[in-house]
C-alpha positions in Angstrom: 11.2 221.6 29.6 10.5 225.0 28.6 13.7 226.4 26.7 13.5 229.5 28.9 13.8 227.7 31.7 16.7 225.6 30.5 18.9 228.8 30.0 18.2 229.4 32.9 19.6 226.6 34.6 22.4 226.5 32.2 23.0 230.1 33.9 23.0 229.3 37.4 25.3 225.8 36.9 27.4 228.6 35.2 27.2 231.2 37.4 26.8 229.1 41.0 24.1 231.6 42.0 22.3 234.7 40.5 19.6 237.3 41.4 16.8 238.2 38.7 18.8 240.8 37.4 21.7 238.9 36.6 19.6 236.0 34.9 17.6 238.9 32.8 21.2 240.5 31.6 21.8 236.7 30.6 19.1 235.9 28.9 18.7 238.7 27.1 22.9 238.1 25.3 21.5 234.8 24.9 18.5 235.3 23.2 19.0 238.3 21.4 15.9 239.9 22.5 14.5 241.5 26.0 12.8 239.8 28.5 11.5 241.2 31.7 11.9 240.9 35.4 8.6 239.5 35.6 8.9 236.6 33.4 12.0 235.6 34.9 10.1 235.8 38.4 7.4 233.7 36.7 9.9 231.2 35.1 11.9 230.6 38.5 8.5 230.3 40.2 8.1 227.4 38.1 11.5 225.9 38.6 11.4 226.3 42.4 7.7 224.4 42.1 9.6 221.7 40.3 12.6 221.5 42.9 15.5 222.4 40.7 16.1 225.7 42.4 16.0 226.5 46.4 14.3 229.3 48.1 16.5 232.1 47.4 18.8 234.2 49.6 18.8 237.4 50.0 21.7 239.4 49.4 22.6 242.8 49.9 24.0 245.4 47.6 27.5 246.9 47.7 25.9 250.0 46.4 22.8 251.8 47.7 19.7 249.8 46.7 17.2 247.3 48.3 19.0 243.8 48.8 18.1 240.9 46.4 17.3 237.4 46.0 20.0 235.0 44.9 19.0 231.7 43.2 21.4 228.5 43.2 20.6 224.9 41.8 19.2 222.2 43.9 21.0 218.7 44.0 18.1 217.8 42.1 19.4 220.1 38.9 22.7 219.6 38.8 21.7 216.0 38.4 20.3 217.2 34.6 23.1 218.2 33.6 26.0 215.3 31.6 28.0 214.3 34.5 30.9 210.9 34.1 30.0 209.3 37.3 29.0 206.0 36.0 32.5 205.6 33.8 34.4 206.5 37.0 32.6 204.0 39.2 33.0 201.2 36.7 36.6 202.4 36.5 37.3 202.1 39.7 35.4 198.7 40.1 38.0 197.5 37.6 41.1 198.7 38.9 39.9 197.3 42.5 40.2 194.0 40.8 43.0 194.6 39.2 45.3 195.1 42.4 43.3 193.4 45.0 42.9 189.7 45.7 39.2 188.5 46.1 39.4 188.9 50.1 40.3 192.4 49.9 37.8 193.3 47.1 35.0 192.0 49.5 36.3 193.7 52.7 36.1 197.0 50.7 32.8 196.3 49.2 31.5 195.7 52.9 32.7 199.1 54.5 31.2 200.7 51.4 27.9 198.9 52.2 28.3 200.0 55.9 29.2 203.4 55.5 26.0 204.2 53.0 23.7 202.1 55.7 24.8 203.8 58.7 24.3 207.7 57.2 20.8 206.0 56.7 20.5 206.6 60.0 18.0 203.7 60.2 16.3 203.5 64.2 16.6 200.0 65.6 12.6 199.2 65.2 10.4 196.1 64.8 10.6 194.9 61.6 7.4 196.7 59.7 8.4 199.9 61.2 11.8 199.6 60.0 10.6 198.4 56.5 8.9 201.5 56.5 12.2 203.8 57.0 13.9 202.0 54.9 11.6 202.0 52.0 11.5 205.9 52.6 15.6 205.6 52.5 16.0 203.6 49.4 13.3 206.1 47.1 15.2 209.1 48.6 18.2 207.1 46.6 16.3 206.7 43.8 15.4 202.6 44.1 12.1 203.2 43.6 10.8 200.4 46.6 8.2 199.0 48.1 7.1 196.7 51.0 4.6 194.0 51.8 3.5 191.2 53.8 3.5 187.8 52.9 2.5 183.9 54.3 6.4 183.9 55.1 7.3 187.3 55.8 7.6 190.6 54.2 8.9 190.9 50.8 11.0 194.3 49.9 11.0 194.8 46.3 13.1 197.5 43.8 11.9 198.4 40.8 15.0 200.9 39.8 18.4 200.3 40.2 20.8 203.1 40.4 24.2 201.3 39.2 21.9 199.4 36.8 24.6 200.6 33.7 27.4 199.0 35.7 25.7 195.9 37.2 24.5 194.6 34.4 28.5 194.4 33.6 30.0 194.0 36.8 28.2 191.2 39.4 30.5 193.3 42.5 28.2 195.9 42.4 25.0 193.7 43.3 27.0 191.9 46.0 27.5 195.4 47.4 23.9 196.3 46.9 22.8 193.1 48.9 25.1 194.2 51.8 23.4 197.5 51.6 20.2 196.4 52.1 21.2 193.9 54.1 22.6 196.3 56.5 19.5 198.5 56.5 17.7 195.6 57.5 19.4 194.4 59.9 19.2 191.0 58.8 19.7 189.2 55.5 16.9 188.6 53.3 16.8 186.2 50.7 17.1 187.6 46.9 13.7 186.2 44.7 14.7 188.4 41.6 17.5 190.2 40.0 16.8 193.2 37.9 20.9 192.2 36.7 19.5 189.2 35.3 17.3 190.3 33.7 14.5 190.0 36.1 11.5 193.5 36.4 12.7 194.1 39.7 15.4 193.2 42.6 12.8 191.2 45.3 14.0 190.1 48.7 11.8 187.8 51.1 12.6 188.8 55.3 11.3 185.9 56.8 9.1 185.7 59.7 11.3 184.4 62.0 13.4 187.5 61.8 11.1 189.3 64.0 
């Protein structure tokens, strides 16, 4: 990315939010040169094409003057930036073992399937339809999926896997992945590959006769 641009995202996960003039006053300590409105309008053009900022606010001045725009970070962004997530899940995977037998490991992994599958949302469809919404679910979490028919079935396949850094450590987190989808399913498909294992992708046959 363009380094301008990155100082400018570095300002507004700073900041929260900004107008043009604030990012220009920024940028210009920063750098140690000037830089103009219009560039900055250019460069936040660019950012908002490229979904790491939202379509700015307008704000109003506490002293006389025309209101202006405020920028803030899309979800998108603040996903650039270092974050510990992935230590603190595989933290938490390992005190769950720690102080919970077996049973009570799976009944938590369960709800934590069930919650993420019902704010899905998923509508109760026939099966193609329903592949469909959940294919558009799964991408919107980053699992990069596809569908397809087969002689048996349908075949639902992941190419990404978002806990892939813990799963490939921890087999708990791919028995809550299988709830998942099987909850978004509404039945429970049968696992071809394992991306865990070693396998390209995660692939799950839905057989005919769930239909």
């Amino acid at each position: 990315m363009q380094q301008t641009r990155r100082h400018i995202l570095s300002i507004l996960k700073e900041r929260g939010e900004a107008t043009v003039d604030d990012i220009v006053a920024e940028l210009e300590k920063r750098r140690g040169k000037d830089i103009t409105p219009v560039t900055v309008r250019h460069h936040l053009a660019r950012l908002q094409q490229d979904e790491l900022i939202s379509i700015p606010q307008m704000r109003h001045r506490t002293t006389p003057g025309r209101p202006q725009h405020v920028y803030v970070l899309t979800e998108l962004a603040q996903a650039q930036f270092p974050n510990n997530y992935q230590r603190l899940a595989a933290s938490l995977l390992v005190g769950i073992r720690q102080h919970l037998p077996p049973d009570g490991v799976n009944v938590i992994l369960e709800d934590v399937a069930n919650i993420m599958a019902n704010e899905a949302q998923i509508p109760d469809l026939p099966l193609s339809q329903r592949l469909d919404k959940v294919v558009e679910h799964l991408n919107n979490q980053g699992y990069n999926a596809s569908w397809e028919s087969c002689d048996e079935g349908y075949i639902l396949q992941t190419s990404n896997c978002p806990y892939h850094s813990i799963a490939v450590k921890d087999q708990m987190v791919c028995d809550m992945d299988m709830r998942f989808v099987s909850s978004l399913l509404g039945i429970v498909p049968r696992r071809l590959s394992h991306k865990a294992t070693g396998d390209e992708t995660c692939t799950y046959l839905i057989p005919n006769k769930s239909n």
